[in-house]
C-alpha positions, 0 to 999 in steps of 0.5 A: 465385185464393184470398182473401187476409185482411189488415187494412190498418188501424191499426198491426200489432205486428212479428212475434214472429219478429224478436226472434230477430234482436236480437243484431244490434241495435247498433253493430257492427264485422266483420274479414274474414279478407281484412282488409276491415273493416265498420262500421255500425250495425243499427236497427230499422225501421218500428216493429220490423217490419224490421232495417236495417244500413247499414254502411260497408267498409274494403277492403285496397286502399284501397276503400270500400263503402257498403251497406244490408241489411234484414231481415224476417219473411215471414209467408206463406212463414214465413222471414226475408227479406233484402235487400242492395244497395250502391254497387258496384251489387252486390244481391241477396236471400236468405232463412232459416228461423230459427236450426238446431242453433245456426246461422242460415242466409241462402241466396240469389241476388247480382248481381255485376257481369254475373253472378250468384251463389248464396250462403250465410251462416251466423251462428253466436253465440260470445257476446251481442255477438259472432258469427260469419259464414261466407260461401260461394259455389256454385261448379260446384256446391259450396260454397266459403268465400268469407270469416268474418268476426268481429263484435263489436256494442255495444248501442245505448241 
């Protein structure tokens, strides 16, 4: 067993790493290119340590989805890591390390349903307030788009 050195004691500044997540700080509206919309707004947490959206999702059918996604550094394994749960009871967790040639990559494992699937989201910036994302799904091992989605944010004050 190895030793682990933390400090429990007084409050630790948040990772420099989340700064890096900061585009997403802010009101934000997504279109699917299915036509779902998402709404929601990204605050920062637990003194900057975590982001958390709590979004709200328009389906074309009429159905809405209410979820949270929290996002941190992982210090010891040195990748974001994410959270996702919502009132489908669809959740799962994924991770990334950081942004690469222009894109930032969250690969990981969703429950849906009675299953589970392995998924990939990639964030690619067009400007300070929009962005780009591009989910995948693996599929008898390939990946298949599953959906973009085009985000536009607003800065909270």
């Amino acid at each position: 067993m190895s030793d682990v050195k933390a400090s429990f004691t007084g409050t630790q500044p948040p990772p420099e790493q989340m700064r890096d997540l900061d585009f997403l700080l802010g009101s934000m509206s997504c279109v699917f290119n299915t036509g779902t919309k998402i709404t929601g707004v990204f605050r920062s947490i637990l003194g900057g340590h975590y982001y958390e959206f709590e979004l709200t999702a328009n389906r074309t059918n009429g159905q809405q989805v209410n979820g949270r996604w929290l996002l941190g550094w992982n210090s010891a394994d040195k990748m974001f890591s994410s959270y996702y749960y919502d009132d489908t009871g669809m959740q799962g967790s994924t991770a990334s390390e950081g942004w690469r040639d222009g894109e930032l990559i969250f690969h990981g494992r969703y429950t849906l349903g009675d299953g589970h699937v392995e998924m990939r989201t990639v964030f690619s910036r067009v400007d300070e307030d929009h962005f780009v994302i591009r989910e995948s799904i693996l599929q008898d091992g390939e990946w298949k788009l599953l959906d973009t989605q085009d985000c536009h944010r607003t800065p909270l004050d």
